[in-house]
C-alpha positions in Angstrom: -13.5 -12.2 -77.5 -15.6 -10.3 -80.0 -14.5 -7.0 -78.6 -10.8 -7.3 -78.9 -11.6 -8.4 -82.6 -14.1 -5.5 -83.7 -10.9 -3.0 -82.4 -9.0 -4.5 -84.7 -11.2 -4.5 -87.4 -11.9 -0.6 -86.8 -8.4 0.1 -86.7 -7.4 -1.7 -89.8 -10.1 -0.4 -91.8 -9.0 3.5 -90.4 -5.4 2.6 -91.8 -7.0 1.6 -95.4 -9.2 4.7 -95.3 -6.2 7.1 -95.9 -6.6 9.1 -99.2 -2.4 8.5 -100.9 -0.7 11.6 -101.4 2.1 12.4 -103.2 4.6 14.3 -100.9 5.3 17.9 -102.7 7.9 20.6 -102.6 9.8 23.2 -104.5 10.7 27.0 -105.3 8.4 30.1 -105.6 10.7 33.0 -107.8 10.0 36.2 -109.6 12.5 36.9 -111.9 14.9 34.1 -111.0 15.0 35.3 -107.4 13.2 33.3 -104.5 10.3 34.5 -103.1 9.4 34.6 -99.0 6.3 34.6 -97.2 4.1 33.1 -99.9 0.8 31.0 -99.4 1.2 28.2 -102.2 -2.1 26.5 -102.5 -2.9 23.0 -104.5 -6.6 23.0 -105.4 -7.3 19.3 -106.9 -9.6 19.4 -109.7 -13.0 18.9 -108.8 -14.0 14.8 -108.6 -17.5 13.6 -108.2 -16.3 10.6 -107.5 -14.4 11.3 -104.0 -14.0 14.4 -101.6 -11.1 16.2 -102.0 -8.7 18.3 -100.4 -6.5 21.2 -100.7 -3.1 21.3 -99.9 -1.1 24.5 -98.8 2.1 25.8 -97.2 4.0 29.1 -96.9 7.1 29.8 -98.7 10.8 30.0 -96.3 13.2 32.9 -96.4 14.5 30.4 -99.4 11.3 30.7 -101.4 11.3 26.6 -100.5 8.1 25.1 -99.4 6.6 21.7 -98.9 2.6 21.2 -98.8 0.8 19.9 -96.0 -3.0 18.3 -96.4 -5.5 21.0 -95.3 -7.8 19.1 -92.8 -6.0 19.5 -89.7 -4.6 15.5 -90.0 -1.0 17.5 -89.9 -0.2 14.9 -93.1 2.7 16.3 -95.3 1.3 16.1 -99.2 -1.0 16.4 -101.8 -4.1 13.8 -103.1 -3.1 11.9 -106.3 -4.2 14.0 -109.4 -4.8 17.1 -111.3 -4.2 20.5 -109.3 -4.4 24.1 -109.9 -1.8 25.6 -108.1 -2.2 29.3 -106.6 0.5 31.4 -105.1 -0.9 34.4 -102.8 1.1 37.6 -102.0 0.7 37.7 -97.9 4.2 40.3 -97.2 1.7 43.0 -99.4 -1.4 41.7 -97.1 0.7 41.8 -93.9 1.3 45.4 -94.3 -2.3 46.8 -93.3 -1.1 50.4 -92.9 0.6 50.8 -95.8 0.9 47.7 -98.4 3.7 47.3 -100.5 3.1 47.2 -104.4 2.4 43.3 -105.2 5.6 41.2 -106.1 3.5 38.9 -108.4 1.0 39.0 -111.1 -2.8 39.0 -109.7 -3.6 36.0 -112.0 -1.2 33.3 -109.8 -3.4 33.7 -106.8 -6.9 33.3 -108.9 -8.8 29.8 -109.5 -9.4 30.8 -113.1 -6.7 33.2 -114.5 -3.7 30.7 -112.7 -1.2 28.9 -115.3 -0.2 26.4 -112.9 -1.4 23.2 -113.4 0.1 20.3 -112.4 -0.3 16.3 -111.6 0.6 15.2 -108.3 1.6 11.7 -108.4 2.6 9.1 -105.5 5.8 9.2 -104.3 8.2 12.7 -103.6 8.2 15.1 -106.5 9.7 19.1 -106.3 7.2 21.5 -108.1 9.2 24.7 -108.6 6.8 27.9 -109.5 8.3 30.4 -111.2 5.9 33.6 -110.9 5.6 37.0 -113.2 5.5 40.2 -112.0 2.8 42.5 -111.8 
């Protein structure tokens, strides 16, 4: 009898255990124009209070993309809170032979330089990111 009751114990307590996200999507552009194969990235500000989690997904032919947690849980979303947001270039990285020039400004895809800053709150929001050029 104690068995059956200790499962559910565990298993309730791994349901509570979940971190909340906020489920997040939108645009990339450069110069009003969508942008494809783009790795967006939501870095949470840093929290000594809990561990946190990036967030990332790559941009559609639409420039559309919608973030997935990045620790292999396959969760769609973002943890509640302050992010920096980077947006990396990967068509100029695909192109090992000869890269293309870069479509966006160097600054989107650093920690420090990026002006994208956002709060991620519960629920479904669209986070559009319109980018300069170099």
């Amino acid at each position: 009898m104690i068995r059956p009751m200790l499962l559910v114990a565990v298993l309730l307590c791994a349901g509570c255990s979940r971190t909340p996200l906020g489920i997040v999507e939108g645009k990339v552009t450069v110069a009003d124009k969508p942008l494809a194969d783009v790795r967006v990235t939501f870095v949470p500000e840093p929290d000594p209070k809990r561990v946190t989690r990036n967030s990332s997904a790559v941009t559609d032919e639409d420039g559309h993309y919608r973030l997935v947690l990045d620790d292999n849980s396959g969760r769609e979303g973002a943890m509640i809170g302050w992010h920096r947001v980077l947006v990396e270039d990967l068509a100029a990285e695909n192109k090992r032979e000869k890269p293309g020039p870069p479509r966006i400004h160097l600054k989107h895809s650093e920690t420090h330089a990026t002006p994208f800053k956002f709060e991620v709150k519960e629920g479904v929001q669209t986070i559009n990111l319109p980018c300069t050029k170099p």
